[in-house]
N, C-alpha and C positions, 0 to 999 in steps of 0.2 A: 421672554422667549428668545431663546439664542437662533441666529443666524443658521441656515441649514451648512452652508458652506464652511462654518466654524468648526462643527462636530464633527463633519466629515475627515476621515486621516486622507493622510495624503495618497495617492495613486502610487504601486510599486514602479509604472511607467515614466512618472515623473521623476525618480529617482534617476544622479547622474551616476553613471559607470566609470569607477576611474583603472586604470590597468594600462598600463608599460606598453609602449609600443611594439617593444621586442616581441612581448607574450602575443600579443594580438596577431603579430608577423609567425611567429612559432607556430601558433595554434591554425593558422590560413592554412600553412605549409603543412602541416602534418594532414589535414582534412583533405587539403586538394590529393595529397599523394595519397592516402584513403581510393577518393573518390576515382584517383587514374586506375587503382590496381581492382576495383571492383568493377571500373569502364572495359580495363581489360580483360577482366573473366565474362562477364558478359559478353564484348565480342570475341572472344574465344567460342564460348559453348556458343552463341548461332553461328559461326563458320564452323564449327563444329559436324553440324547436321548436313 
């Protein structure tokens, strides 16, 4: 009888991430500025009212 922990695959959490700095730096930048232009329609439309 095998080991339970043998048959088990691995966790996809376990798994490491590898990816360029740059991207990672890219990908920050474009989400923040995302997040600034939808912080600003939001406070747009309540000083709106």
């Amino acid at each position: 009888m095998q080991n339970k922990l043998e048959v088990e695959k691995p966790s996809v959490w376990k798994m490491q991430v590898r990816a360029s700095f740059r991207k990672v730096i890219a990908f920050d930048l474009l989400f923040l500025g995302l997040g600034a232009m939808v912080g600003a329609g939001i406070l747009a439309a309540i000083l709106h009212l």
